[in-house]
C-alpha positions as CSV (number, residue, x, y, z in Angstrom):
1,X,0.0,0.0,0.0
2,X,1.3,3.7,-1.0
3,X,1.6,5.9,1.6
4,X,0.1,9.3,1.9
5,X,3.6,11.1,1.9
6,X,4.5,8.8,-1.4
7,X,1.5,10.1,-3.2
8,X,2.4,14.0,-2.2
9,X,5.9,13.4,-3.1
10,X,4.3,12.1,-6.8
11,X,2.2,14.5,-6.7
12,X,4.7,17.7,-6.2
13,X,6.7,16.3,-9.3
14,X,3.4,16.8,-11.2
15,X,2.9,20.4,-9.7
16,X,5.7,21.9,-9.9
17,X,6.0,23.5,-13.3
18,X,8.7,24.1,-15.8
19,X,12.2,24.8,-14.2
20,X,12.5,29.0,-13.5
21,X,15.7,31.1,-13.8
22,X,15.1,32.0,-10.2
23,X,16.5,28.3,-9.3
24,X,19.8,29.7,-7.9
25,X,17.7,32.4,-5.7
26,X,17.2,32.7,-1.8
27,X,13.5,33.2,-0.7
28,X,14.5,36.3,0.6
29,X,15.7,38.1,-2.8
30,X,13.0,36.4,-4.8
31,X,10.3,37.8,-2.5
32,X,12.1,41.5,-2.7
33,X,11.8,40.9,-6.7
34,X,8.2,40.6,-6.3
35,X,7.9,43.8,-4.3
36,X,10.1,45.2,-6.9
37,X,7.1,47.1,-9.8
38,X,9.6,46.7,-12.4
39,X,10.6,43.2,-11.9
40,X,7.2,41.8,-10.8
41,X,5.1,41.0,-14.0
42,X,7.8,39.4,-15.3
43,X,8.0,37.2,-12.9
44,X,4.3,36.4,-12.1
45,X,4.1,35.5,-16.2
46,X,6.6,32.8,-15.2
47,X,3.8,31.5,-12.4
48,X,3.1,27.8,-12.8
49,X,-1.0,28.3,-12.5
50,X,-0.6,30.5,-15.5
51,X,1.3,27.4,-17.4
52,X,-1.2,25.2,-19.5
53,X,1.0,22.1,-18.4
54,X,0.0,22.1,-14.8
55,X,-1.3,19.2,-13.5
56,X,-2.8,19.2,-10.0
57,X,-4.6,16.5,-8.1
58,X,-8.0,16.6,-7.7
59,X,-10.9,14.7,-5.9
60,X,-12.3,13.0,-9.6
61,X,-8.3,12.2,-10.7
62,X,-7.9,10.7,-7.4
63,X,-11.2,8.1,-7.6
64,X,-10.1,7.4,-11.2
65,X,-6.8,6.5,-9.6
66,X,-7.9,4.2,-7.1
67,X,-9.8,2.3,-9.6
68,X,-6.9,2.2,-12.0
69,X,-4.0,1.4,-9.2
70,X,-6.6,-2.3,-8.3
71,X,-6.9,-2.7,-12.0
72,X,-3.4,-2.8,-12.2
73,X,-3.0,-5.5,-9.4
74,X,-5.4,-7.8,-10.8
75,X,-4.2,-7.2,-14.3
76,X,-7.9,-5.9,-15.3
77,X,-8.0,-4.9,-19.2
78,X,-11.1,-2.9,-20.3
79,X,-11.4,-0.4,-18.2
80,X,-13.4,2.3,-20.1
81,X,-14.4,6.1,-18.7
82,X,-16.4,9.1,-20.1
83,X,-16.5,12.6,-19.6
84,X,-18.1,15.6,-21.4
85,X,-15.5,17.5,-23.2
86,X,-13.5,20.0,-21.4
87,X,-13.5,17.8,-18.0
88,X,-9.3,17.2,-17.9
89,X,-9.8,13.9,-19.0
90,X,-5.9,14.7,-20.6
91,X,-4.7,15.6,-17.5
92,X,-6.2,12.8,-15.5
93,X,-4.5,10.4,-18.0
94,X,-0.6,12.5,-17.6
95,X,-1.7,12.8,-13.8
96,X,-2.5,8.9,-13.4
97,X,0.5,7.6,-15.6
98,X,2.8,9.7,-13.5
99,X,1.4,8.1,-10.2
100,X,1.6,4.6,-11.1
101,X,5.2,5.0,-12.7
102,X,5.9,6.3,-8.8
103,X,3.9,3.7,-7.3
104,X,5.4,1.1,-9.4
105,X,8.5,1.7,-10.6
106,X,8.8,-1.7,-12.7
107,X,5.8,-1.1,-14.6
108,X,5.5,-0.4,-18.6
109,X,3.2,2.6,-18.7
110,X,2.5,3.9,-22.0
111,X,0.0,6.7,-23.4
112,X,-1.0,7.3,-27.0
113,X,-3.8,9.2,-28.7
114,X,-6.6,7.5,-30.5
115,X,-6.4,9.5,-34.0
116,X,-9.0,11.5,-35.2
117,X,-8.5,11.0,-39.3
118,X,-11.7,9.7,-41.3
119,X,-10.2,6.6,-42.8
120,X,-8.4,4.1,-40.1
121,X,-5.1,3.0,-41.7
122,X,-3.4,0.2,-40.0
123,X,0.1,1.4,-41.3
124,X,-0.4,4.8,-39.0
125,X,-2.0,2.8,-36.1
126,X,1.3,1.4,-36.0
127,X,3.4,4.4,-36.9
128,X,1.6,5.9,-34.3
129,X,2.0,3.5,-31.2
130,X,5.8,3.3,-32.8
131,X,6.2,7.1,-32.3
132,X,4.7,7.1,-28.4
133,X,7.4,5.0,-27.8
134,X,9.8,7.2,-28.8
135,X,10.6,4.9,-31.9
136,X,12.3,6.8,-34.9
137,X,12.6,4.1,-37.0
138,X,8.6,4.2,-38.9
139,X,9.3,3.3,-42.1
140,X,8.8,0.3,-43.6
141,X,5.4,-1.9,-44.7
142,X,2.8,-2.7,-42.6
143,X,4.0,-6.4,-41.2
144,X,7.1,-4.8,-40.2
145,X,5.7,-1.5,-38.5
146,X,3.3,-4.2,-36.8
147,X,6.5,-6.6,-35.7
148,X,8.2,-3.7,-34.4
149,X,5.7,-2.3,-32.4
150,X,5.1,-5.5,-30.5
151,X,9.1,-5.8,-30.2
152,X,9.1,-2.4,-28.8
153,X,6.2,-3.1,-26.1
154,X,7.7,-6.3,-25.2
155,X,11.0,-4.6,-24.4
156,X,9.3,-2.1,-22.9
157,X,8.1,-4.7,-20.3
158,X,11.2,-6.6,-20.0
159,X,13.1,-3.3,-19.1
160,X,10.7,-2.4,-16.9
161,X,10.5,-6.3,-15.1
162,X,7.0,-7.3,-15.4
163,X,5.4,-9.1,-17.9
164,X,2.8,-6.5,-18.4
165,X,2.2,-3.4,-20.1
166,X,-0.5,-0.8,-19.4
167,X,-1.6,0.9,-22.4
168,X,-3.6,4.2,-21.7
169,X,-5.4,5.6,-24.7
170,X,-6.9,8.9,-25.2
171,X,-10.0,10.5,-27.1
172,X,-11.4,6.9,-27.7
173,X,-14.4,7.7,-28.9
174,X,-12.2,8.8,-32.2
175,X,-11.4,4.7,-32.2
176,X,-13.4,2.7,-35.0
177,X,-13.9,-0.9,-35.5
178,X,-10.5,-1.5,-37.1
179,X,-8.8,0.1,-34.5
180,X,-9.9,-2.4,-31.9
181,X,-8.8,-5.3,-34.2
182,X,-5.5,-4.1,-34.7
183,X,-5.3,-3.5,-31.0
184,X,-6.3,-7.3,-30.3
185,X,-3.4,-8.3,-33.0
186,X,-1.1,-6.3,-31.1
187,X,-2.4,-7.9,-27.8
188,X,-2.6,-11.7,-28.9
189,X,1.2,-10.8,-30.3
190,X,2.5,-9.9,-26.8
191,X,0.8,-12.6,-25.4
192,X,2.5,-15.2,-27.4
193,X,5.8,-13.3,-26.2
194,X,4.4,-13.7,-22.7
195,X,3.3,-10.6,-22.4
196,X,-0.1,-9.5,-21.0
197,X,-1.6,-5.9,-22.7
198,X,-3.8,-4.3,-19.9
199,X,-6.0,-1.1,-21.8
200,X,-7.3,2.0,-20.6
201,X,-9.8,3.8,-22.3
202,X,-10.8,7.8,-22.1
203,X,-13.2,9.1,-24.6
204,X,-15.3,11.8,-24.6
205,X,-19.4,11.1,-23.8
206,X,-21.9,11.3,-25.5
207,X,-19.6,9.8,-28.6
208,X,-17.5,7.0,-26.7
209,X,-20.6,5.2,-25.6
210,X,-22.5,5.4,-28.8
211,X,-19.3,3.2,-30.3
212,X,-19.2,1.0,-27.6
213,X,-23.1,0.8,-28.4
214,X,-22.3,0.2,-32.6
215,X,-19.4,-2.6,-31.5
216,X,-22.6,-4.4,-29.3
217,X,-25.3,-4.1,-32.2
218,X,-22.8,-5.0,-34.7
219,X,-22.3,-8.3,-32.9
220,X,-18.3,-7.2,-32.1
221,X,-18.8,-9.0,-29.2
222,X,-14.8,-10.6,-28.9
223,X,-14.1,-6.9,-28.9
224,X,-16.3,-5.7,-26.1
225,X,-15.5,-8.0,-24.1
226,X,-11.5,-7.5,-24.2
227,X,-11.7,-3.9,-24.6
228,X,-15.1,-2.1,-23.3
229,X,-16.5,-4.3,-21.3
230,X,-16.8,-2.0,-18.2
231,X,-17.5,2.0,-19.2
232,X,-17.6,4.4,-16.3
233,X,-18.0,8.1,-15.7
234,X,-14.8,10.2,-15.4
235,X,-16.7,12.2,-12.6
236,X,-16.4,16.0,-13.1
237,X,-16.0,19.0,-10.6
238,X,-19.6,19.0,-9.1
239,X,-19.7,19.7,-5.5
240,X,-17.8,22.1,-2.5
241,X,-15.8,19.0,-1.2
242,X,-14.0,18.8,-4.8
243,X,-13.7,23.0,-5.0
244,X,-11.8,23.2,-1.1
245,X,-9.4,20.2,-2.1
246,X,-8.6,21.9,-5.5
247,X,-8.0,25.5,-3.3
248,X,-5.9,23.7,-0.6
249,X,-3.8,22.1,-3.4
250,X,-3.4,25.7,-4.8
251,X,-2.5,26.3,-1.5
252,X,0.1,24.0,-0.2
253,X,2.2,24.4,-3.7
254,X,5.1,26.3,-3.8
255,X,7.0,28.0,-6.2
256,X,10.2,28.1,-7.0
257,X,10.6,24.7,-6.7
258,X,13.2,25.0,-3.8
259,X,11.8,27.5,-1.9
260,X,8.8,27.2,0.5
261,X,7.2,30.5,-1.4
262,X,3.5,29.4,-1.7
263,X,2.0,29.8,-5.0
264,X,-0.2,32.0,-3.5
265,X,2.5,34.2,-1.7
266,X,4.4,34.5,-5.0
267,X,1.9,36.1,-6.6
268,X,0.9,38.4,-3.8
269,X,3.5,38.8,-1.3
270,X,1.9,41.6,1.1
271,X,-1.5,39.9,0.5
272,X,0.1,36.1,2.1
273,X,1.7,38.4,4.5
274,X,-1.4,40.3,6.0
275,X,-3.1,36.7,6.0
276,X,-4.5,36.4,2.8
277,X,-5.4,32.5,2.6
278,X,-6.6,30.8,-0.8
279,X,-8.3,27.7,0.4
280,X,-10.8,30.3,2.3
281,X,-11.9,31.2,-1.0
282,X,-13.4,28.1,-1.7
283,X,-16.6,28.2,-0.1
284,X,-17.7,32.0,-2.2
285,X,-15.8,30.4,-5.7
286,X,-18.2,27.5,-5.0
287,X,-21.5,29.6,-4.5
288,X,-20.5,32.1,-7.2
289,X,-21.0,28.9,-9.4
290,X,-23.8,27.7,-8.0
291,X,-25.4,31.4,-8.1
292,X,-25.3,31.5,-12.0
293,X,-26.8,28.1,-12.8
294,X,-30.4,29.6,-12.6
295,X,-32.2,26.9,-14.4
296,X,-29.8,23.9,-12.7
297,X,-28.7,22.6,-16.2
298,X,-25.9,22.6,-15.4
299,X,-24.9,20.7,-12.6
300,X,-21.1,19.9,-13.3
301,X,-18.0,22.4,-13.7
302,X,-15.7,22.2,-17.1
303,X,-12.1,22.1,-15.8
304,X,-11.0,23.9,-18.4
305,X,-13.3,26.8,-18.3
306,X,-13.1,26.9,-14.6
307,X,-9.3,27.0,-14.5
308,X,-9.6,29.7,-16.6
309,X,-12.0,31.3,-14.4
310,X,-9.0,30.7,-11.4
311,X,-6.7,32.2,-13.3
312,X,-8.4,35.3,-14.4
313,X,-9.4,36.3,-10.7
314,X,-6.0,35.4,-9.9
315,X,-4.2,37.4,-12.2
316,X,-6.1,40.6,-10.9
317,X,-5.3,39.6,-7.7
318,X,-1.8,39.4,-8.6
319,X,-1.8,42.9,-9.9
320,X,-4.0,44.6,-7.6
321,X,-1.5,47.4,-5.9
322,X,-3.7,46.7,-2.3
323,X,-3.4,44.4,0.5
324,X,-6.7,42.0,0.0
325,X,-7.7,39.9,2.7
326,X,-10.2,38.1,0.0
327,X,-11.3,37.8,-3.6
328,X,-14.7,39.8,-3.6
329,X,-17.8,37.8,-5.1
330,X,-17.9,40.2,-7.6
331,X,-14.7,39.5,-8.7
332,X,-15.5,35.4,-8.8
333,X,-18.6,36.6,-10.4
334,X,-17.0,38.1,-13.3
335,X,-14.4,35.6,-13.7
336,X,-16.7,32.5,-13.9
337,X,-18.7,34.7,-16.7
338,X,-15.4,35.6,-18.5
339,X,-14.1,32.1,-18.6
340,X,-18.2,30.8,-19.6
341,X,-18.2,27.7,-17.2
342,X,-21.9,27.8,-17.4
343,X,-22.3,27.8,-21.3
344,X,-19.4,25.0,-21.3
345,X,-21.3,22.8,-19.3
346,X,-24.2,22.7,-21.0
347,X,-22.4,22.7,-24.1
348,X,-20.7,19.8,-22.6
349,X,-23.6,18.1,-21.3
350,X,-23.7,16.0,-18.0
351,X,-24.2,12.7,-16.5
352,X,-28.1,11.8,-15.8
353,X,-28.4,11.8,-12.0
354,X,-25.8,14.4,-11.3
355,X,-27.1,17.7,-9.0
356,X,-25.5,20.4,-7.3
357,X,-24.1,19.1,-4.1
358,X,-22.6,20.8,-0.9
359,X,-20.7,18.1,-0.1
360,X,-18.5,18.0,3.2
C-alpha cells in the first residue's frame, strides 16, 4: 500500500512547473523581486497556475486512480471512462501515468492518442503506437511497423520487469472498429511473447458510448468484451468537497521549486503576508457557481473553463497594488462569466443523475 507522503511526493513532481531562472535564488531576494514594480510582472508570467501544463490532483483524478491502481494488481483490461468535453480527461491520463510510474516503478506505462483521421489506416495505427514510444525508425510496410511495435512493447516490459504493459489511450471515442482489431493483433502478439496488454480507455461522452453501443449491435462482441466491457464516468467538478481540495492544493504548492514561497505568496506577497489564505476562498468560488446556474442545467463544472476562471481572478489579484484579505464575489462573479463555465457545461452536457451538491 502507498503511503500518503509517497503520493504527495508524486504528486509535487506533477505540480511543480517548468524549471525557473530564479533556481539559484534565496526566498528572501525572490520575494524583494516581487515587491520590486519593475521586476514583478515578469515574474508572475513565469507562475506555474498561469502554465497550460500544470497538472494538480484533484478529488475526480484521485477516484479514477484508485480504480486504476486495483486494475493494475489484478491485471484488469477494459477499463473504459467518459467525460463531457473540457472535464481534464488529458490531465487525469498525464496525472495517473505519472502516479503509477511512482507507485510502481517496474511497470510499462505507456500513453498514445486515438487519431481523429476519417479513414483508419493500420500502417499509422502502428506508426503511431511506434512514435509514443519514442521509436524513430517508422518506415517500412505494414507487417514490419506491426513486428516492431510489439518488439518495442515487449521490451518495454522486460526493461521495466513485469510481464505486463498498461496501455492508456486517449480520445477513444475517435477509435473505429478496425482500431480495436489491430489493437487485439497487437495484444494476442504480446501474449505469445508472454506478455499481457492491460488497456485504458478515455473518450469523450456522448460519442465514446454510442461506439461502444455500434461494436454491441454490430455483434463485435470478442471486442467488447476485451476492450469495453466495463465503461464508467470520469466524474467531473460538481460539489464544494471537490472545489476546497482543489483551493488547498493551490494552497500547499510552492514556487520556485526549492523554496517554501506558496504559489499564493508568490503572486501576492503583502497579500500572504497580511493573512491572505486561498483555500478560504473556496466556499464563495463554490456559491459564485452555484449562483449562475439559474435553471440547474448545469450541474457539473468544465475544468478547463473553470481553470480559466481561477486564473483570471488570480491574475487581478496578482496585480491589484492593495493588500486584499479576500477575492470579492464580484470578482468570482466576473471571472466564472469571463471564462463561460456555465455555457461550457451545458455545451458539454452532464451525467443523468448528477445535481449540485454541498458536499463536506
Amino acid at each position: 500500500m502507498t503511503s500518503r507522503s509517497e503520493h504527495t511526493s508524486a504528486n509535487r513532481r506533477a505540480i511543480e512547473g517548468s524549471p525557473s531562472h530564479l533556481g539559484p535564488l534565496s526566498e528572501e531576494i525572490i520575494l524583494g523581486m516581487l515587491n520590486t514594480p519593475i521586476q514583478r510582472p515578469n515574474l508572475i508570467m513565469q507562475h506555474p497556475l498561469f502554465s497550460q501544463g500544470v497538472i494538480l490532483p484533484t478529488l475526480p483524478i484521485n477516484e479514477i486512480y484508485q480504480q486504476i491502481r486495483r486494475s493494475v494488481y489484478i491485471r484488469e483490461s477494459g477499463r473504459c471512462f467518459k467525460a463531457p468535453s473540457g472535464s481534464g480527461k488529458s490531465f487525469c491520463i498525464d496525472m495517473i501515468c505519472d502516479l503509477l510510474k511512482h507507485d510502481f516503478p517496474n511497470l510499462a506505462v505507456i500513453k498514445i492518442q486515438a487519431q481523429t483521421q476519417m479513414v483508419a489506416s493500420i500502417r499509422s495505427f502502428f506508426k503511431h503506437i511506434l512514435t509514443s514510444l519514442r521509436h524513430n525508425d517508422i518506415r517500412g510496410e505494414t507487417y514490419d511497423l506491426k513486428r516492431r511495435a510489439m518488439n518495442r512493447l515487449v521490451d518495454e516490459a522486460k526493461r521495466h520487469g513485469m510481464s505486463f504493459v498498461v496501455l492508456f489511450i486517449d480520445e477513444a471515442q475517435c477509435m473505429r472498429t478496425e482500431d480495436y482489431y489491430f489493437l487485439k493483433d497487437v495484444s494476442n502478439g504480446l501474449s505469445t511473447e508472454g506478455v499481457q496488454l492491460v488497456t485504458v480507455l478515455f473518450g469523450q461522452a456522448p460519442e465514446f458510448e454510442y461506439a461502444i453501443n455500434d461494436l454491441r449491435s454490430a455483434g463485435k462482441l470478442d471486442i467488447v468484451s476485451r476492450f469495453t466491457m466495463r465503461l464508467e464516468d470520469f466524474r467531473p467538478f460538481s460539489t464544494l468537497a471537490d472545489i476546497e481540495q482543489l483551493f488547498e492544493q493551490i494552497e500547499k504548492a510552492t514556487y520556485p521549486a526549492h523554496t517554501n514561497i506558496s504559489w499564493i505568496q508568490f503572486l501576492s506577497p503583502k497579500s500572504y503576508a497580511a493573512g491572505f489564505r486561498f483555500k478560504n476562498e473556496a466556499r464563495p468560488f463554490f456559491e459564485a457557481l452555484t449562483s449562475l446556474n439559474i435553471d440547474d442545467e448545469s450541474p457539473f463544472f468544465p475544468a478547463r473553463s473553470m481553470f480559466l476562471a481561477l486564473r483570471h481572478a488570480l491574475f487581478d489579484f496578482a496585480v491589484s497594488e492593495s493588500v486584499q484579505l479576500q477575492i470579492p464575489p464580484s470578482a468570482w462573479v466576473n471571472a466564472i462569466q469571463y471564462a463561460q463555465v456555465i455555457e461550457a457545461a451545458r455545451i458539454g452536457g452532464m451525467p443523468q443523475d448528477s445535481k449540485w451538491e454541498v458536499k463536506k
